[in-house]
N, C-alpha and C positions, 0 to 999 in steps of 0.2 A: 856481739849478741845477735846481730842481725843472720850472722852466718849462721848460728847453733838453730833458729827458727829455721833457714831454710833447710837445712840438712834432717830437723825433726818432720818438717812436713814432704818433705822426700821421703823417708823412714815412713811414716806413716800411709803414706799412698801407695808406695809397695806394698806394704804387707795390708790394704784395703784389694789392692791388684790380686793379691794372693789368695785373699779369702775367695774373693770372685769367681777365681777360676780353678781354688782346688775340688776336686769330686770326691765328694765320701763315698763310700761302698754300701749299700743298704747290710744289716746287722739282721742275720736271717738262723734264727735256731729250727735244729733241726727237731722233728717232732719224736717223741718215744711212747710207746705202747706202756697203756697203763690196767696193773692186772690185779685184785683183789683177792685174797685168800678167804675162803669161807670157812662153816664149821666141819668138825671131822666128828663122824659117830661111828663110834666101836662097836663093832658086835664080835664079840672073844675070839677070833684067829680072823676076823676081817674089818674093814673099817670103810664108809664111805663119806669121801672126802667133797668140797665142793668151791667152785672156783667163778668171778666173772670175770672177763675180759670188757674194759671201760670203754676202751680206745684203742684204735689199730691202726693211730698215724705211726709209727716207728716202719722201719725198715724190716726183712726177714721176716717177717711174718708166717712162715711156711703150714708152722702146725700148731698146736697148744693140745697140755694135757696135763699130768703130774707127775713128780717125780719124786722116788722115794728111795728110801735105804735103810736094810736091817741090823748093818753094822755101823751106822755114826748118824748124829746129828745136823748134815751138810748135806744133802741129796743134792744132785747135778743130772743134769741127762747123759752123763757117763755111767748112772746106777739104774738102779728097775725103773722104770716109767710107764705111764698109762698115757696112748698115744689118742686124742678125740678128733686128728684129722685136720684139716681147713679151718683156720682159727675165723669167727664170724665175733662181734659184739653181743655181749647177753651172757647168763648164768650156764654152768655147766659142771657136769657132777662125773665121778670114777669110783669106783669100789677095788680097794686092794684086799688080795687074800690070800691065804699064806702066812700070815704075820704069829710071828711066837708071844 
């Protein structure tokens, strides 16, 4: 009996030793830009659309604007887009025209 104590208080000081000296890593998320879609008003072959930008902790940041598509439901910045430049924090508006 005497042995199983010393061997658990060995066991346990180790892993007290361990706790000690192992280092966690700090848990750091990365930040993402946060972007708002506003209203969109028609007017019969044009439409202006309206957008803010919340937050511009994210990465890439390059430009902001909108993007649009007369053939499907998915726009990407591989289809038409309205470019506003230098993305800043605050509202911002585009007019597309053209639209069937």
């Amino acid at each position: 009996m005497e042995d199983r104590k010393q061997h658990l208080y060995i066991f346990f000081t180790l892993f007290l030793v361990t706790l000690l000296f192992t280092r966690c890593d700090e848990f750091k998320l990365s930040p993402v830009t946060k972007v708002e879609t506003g209203e969109a008003t028609s007017l019969a072959t044009s439409i202006t659309v309206e957008g803010e930008i919340i937050d511009l902790s994210g990465k890439g940041n390059d430009d902001h604007g909108f993007c649009y598509s007369t053939d499907h439901n998915d726009p990407s910045i591989d289809d038409d887009n309205i470019s506003k430049g230098k993305p800043q924090t605050g509202k911002f508006t585009g007019n597309i025209e053209g639209l069937k």
